[in-house]
Wavefront OBJ file of the C-alpha trace (Angstrom):
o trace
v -131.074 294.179 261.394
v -130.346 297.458 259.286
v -127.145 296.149 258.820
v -127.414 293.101 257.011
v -129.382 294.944 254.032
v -126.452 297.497 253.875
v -123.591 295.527 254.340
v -121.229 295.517 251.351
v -120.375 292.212 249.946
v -116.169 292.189 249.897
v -114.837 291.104 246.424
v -112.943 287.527 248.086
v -115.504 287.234 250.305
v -116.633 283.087 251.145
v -120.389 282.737 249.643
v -122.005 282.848 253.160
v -120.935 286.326 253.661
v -124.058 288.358 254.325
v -125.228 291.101 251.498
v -128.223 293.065 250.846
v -131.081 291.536 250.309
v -132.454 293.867 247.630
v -129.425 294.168 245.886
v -130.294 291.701 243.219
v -133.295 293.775 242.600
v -132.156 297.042 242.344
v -128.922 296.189 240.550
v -131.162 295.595 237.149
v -134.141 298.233 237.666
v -133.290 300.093 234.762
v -131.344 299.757 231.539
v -130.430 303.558 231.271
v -129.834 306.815 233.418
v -132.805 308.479 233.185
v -136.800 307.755 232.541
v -136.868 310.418 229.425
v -134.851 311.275 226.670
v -135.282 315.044 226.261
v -133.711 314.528 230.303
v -130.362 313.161 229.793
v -127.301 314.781 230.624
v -126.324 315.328 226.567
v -129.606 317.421 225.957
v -130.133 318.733 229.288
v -126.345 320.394 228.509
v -127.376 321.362 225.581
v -130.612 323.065 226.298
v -130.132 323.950 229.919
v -126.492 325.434 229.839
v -125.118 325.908 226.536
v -128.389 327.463 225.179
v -129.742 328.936 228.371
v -127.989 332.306 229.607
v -129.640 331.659 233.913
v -128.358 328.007 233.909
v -124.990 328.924 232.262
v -124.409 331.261 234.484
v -125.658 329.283 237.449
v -123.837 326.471 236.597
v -120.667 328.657 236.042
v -121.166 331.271 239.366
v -121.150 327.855 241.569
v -118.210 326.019 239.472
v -116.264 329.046 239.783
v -116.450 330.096 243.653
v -115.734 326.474 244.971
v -112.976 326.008 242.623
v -111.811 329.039 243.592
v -111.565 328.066 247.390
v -108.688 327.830 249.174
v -107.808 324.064 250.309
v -105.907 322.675 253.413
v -104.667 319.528 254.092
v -104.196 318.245 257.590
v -104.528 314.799 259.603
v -105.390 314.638 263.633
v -102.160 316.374 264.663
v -100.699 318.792 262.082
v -102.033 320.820 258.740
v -99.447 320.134 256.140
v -97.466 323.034 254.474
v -95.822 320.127 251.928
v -97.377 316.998 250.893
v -97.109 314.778 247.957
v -101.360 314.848 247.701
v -100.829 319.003 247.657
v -98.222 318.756 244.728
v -100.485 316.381 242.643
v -103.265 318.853 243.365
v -101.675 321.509 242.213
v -100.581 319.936 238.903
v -102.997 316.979 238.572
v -102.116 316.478 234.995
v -100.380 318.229 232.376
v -103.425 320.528 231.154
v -104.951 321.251 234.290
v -104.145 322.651 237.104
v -105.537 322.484 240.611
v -108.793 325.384 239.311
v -109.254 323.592 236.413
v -109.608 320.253 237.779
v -112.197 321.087 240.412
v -114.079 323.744 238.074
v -114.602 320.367 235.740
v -115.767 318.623 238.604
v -118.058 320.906 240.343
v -119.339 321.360 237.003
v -120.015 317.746 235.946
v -121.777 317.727 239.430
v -124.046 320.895 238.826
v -124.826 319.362 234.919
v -125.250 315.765 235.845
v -125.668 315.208 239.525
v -122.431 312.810 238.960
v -118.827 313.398 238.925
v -115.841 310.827 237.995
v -112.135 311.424 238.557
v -109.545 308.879 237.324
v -106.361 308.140 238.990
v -103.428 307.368 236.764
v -100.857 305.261 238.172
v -99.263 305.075 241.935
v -101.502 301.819 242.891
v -99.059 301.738 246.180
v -99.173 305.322 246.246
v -100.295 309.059 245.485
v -101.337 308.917 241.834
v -98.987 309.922 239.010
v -102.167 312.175 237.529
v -106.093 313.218 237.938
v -108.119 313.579 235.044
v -111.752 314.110 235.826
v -114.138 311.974 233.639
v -117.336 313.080 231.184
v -120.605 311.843 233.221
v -122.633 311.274 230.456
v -120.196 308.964 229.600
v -119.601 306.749 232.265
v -121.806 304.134 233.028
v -121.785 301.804 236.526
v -121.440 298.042 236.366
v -123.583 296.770 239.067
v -123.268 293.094 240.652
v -125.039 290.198 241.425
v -125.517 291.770 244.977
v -126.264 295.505 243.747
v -122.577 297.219 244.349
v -120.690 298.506 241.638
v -118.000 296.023 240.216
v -117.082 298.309 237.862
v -117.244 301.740 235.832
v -117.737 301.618 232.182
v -116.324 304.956 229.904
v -117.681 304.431 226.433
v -116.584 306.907 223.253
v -118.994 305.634 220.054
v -118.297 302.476 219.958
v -114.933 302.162 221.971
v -115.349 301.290 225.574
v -112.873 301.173 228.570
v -113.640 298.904 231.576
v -112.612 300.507 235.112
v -112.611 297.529 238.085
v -113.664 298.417 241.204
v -111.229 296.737 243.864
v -109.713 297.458 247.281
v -108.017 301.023 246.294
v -110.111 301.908 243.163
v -109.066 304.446 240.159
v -112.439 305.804 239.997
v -113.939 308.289 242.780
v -117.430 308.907 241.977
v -119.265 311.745 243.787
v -123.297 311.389 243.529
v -125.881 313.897 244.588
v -129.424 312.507 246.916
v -131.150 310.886 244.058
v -134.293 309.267 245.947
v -135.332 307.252 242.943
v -132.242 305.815 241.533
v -129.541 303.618 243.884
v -126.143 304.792 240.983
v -126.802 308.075 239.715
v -127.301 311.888 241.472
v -129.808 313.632 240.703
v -128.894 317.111 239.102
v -130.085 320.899 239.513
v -129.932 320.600 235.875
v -132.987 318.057 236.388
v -135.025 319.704 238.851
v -134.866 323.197 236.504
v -135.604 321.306 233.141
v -139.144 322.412 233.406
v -138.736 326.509 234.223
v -135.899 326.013 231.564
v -138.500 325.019 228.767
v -140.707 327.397 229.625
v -137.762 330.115 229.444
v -136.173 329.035 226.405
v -139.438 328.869 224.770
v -140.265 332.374 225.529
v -136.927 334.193 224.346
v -138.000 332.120 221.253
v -141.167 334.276 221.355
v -139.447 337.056 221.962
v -137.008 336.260 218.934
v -140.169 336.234 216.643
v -141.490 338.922 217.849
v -138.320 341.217 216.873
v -138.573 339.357 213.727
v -141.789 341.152 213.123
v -140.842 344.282 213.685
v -141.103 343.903 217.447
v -144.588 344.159 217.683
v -147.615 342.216 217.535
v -148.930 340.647 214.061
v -151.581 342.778 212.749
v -154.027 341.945 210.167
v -154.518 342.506 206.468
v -158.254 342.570 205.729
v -159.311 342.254 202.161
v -162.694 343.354 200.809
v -163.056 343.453 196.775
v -165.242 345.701 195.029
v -167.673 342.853 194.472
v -168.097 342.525 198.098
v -165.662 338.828 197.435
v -164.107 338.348 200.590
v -161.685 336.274 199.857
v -157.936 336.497 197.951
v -157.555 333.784 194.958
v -154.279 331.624 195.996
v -152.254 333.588 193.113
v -152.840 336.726 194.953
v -152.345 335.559 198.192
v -149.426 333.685 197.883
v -147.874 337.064 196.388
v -148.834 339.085 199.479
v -146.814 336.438 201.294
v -143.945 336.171 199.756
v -143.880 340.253 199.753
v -144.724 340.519 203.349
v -141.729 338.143 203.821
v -139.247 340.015 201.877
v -140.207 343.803 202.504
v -142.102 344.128 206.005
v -140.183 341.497 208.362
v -136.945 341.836 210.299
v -135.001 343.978 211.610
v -133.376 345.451 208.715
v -136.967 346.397 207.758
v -138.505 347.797 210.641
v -140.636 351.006 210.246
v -140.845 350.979 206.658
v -144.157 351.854 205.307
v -146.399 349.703 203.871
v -147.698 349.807 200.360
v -151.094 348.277 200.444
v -153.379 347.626 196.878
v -156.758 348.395 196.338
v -159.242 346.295 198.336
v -156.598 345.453 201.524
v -156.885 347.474 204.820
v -154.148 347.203 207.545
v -155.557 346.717 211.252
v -152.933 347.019 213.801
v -153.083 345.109 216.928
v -151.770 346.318 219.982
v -150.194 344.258 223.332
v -152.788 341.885 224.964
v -152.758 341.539 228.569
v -151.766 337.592 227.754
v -148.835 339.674 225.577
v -147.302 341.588 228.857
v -148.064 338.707 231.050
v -145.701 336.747 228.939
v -142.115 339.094 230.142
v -143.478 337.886 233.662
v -143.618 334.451 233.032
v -139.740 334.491 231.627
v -138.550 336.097 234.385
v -140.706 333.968 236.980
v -138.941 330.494 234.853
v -135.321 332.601 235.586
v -136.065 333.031 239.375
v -137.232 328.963 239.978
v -133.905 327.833 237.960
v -131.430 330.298 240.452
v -133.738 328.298 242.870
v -132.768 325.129 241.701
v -129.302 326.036 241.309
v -129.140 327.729 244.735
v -128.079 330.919 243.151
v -129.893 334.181 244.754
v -131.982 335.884 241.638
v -130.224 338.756 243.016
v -126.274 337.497 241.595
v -127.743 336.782 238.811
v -129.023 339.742 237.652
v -133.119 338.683 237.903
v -135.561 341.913 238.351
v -138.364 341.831 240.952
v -136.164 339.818 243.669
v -136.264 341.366 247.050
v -135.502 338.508 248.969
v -132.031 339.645 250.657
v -131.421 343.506 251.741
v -128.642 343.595 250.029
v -125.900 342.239 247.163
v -123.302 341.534 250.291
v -125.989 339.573 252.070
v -126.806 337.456 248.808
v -123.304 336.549 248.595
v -122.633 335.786 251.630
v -126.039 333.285 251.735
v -124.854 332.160 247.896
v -121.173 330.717 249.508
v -122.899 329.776 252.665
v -125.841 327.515 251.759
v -124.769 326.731 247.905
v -120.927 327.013 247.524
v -119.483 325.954 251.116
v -121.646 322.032 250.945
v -120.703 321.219 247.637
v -117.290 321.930 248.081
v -117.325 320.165 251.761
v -118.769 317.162 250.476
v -116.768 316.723 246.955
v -112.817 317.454 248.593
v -114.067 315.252 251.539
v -114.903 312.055 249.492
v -112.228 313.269 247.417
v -109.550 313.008 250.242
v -110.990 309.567 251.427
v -110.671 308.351 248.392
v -107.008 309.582 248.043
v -106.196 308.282 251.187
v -106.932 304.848 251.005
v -104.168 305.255 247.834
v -101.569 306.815 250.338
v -102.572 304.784 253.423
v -102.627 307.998 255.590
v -105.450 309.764 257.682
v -105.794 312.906 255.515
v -108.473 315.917 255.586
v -108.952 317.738 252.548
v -111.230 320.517 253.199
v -111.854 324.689 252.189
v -110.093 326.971 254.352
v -112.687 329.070 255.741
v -110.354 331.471 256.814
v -109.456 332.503 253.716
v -113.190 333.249 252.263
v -113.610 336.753 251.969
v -117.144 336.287 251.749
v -117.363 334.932 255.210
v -114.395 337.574 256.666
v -117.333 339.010 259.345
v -119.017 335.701 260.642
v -115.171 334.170 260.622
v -114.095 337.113 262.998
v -117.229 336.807 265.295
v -116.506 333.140 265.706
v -113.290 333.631 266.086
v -113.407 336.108 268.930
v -116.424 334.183 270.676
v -113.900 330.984 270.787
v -111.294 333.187 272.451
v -113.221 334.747 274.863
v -114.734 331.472 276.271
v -112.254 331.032 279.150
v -114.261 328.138 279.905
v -112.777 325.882 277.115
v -109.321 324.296 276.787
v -106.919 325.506 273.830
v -107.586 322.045 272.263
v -111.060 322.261 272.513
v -110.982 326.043 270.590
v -108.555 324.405 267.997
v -111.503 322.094 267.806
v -114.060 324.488 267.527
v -112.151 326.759 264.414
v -111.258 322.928 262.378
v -107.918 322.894 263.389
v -105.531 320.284 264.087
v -105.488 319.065 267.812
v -101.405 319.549 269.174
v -100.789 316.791 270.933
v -99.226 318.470 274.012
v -102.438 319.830 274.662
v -103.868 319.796 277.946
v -107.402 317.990 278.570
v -110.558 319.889 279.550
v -110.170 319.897 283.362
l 1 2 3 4 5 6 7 8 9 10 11 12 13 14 15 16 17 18 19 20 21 22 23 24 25 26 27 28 29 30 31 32 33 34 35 36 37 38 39 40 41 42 43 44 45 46 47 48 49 50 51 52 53 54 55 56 57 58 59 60 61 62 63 64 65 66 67 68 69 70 71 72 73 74 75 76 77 78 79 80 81 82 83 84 85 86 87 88 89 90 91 92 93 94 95 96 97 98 99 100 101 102 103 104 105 106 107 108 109 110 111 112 113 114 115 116 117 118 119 120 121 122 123 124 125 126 127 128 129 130 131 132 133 134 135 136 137 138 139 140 141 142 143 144 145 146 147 148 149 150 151 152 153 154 155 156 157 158 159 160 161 162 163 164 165 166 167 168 169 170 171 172 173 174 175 176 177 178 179 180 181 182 183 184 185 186 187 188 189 190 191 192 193 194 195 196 197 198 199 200 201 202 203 204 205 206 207 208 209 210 211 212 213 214 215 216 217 218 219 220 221 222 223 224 225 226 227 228 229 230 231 232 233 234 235 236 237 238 239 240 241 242 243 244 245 246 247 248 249 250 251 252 253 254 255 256 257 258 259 260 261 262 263 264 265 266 267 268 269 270 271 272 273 274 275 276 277 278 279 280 281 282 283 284 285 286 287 288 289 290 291 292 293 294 295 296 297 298 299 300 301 302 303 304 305 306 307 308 309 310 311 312 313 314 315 316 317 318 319 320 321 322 323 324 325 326 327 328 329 330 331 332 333 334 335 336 337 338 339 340 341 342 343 344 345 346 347 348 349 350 351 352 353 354 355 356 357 358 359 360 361 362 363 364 365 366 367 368 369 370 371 372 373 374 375 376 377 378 379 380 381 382 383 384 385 386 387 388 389 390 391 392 393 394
């Protein structure tokens, strides 16, 4: 059955409790996170977001507008106005706040495809504190039987040891990685490629500028003797003055001085040249596509997919923005209510999305008008809590 290679072996369980078959296979399939190392998180975050202007801003544009979301908390029969999970949220430690936390989250996420948050103290309880945890960092512990025992956080050469037990202090939130049974699979990842490519050609673009924005030319030398060629005194001299007089900025347009013998052809823009611009901006539009950013928000020309920059939005918070957010404060409020022992929802308020004001009022009047349904069916419908006085469909 399905269910005995799933099955999660319990930490006291007696030996001839059932566990997955394959776990002892797939606990050990690789030593490390990822296949290549130009592809781990560190460089990836380097050369992806810290060096790249399309995935910073990605990365930042999606961080931003689900941190940025308003958040309710509510169990089967009330949404909660006070709550000892909504006060830690709102201070989770003593440098963040509530923004800040999930901003470093999201963006772990977005960078990594995996995102850690540590819970300091209140084992019987709601945690004393949140901190949210450096992915490239962490490391999982697998077991004989393939689950996690563990979560390792190593700094050089110091190393910290989280156990994985009935209520654990670690909630880790993984992206679809179809290749690898611990770690998510990032945007980050799937845009490494169009990233090279872009980064390499704003590198071309830098040397180009360097030269005086414009294509090399060529100096062709012809001596009087009909000797075609420069003696390595002579040339290295026209280097070194080429160098110093005719390249950068500082020395664009100045004229050239050429000696007897040396003839200046200019060379104008290939079509390879002007096919280049295209290329950059083609490697821009597939990493918003990896990101799930329209080309549009970003600022990318020759994008004409949406009519409009109110339609892009809208499509930006309701196909990238509203899952991530759904899926991170939902294992996020599972995970901090098997530390409270309550049934708690933590979820966006759609309500409050301005971006989705229009399709919230449609839906909203559609569930009121349909005379056919019970009130606790439209409480249903809109996410909101069931009263328990309620009256059953009839």
């Amino acid at each position: 059955m399905l269910g005995k290679f799933l099955q999660k072996k319990a930490p006291e369980a007696a030996p001839q409790a059932k566990a997955s078959a394959t776990g002892k296979v797939v606990a050990y399939h690789s030593a490390g996170r990822v296949a290549w190392s130009p592809r781990d998180t560190v460089s990836l975050t380097r050369t992806g977001f810290a060096a790249n202007p399309v995935g910073f801003r990605a990365v930042r544009m999606i961080a931003e507008a689900a941190a940025a979301l308003p958040l309710v908390l509510q169990d089967q029969r009330q949404r909660f106005e006070t709550h000892p999970v909504l006060k830690l949220l709102a201070a989770p430690n003593g440098a963040q706040g509530q923004a800040e936390l999930f901003e470093a989250l999201y963006g772990q996420i977005l960078l990594s495809g995996d995102g850690y948050v540590e819970a300091v103290g209140g084992e019987a309880g709601v945690p004393v504190e949140l901190h949210v945890l450096r992915s490239d960092r962490m490391s999982v512990v697998p077991g004989a039987d393939g689950w996690p025992v563990g979560y390792e956080y190593a700094v050089s050469a110091r190393k910290h040891r989280f156990a994985v037990g009935e209520i654990s202090p670690i909630c880790h939130i993984k992206t679809f990685h179809p290749q690898d049974d611990h770690y998510g699979l990032s945007p980050m990842q799937a845009a490494a490629m169009a990233m090279d490519v872009h980064n390499s050609a704003s590198r071309w673009s830098k040397a180009l500028l360097d030269n005086a924005a414009r294509p090399s030319g060529a100096i062709v030398y012809k001596g009087n003797d009909g000797q075609g060629s420069l003696s390595s005194d002579q040339y290295d001299r026209l280097v070194s003055e080429m160098e110093s007089h005719h390249q950068g900025a500082r020395n664009a347009g100045r004229p050239m001085l050429l000696e007897g013998g040396l003839d200046w052809k200019p060379m104008g823009f290939s079509p390879s040249d002007m096919e280049f611009h295209k290329t950059k901006d083609a490697a821009a539009r597939e990493i918003a596509l990896a990101f799930g950013v329209p080309p549009m928000l970003l600022g990318i020309p020759g994008d004409a997919t949406y009519a409009n920059y109110q339609e892009a939005n809208r499509a930006f918070y309701r196909l990238t923005v509203l899952p991530l957010a759904a899926r991170v404060t939902a294992a996020v409020s599972a995970w901090l209510a098997k530390h409270t022992g309550e049934e708690l929802t933590l979820k966006p308020d759609l309500d409050q999305v301005p971006a989705l004001a229009t399709e919230r009022d449609a839906q909203w009047a559609r569930v009121a008008g349909a005379t056919f349904l019970t009130e606790a069916e439209k409480r249903r419908l809109l996410g909101l809590p069931v009263v328990s006085d309620e009256g059953a469909h009839g």
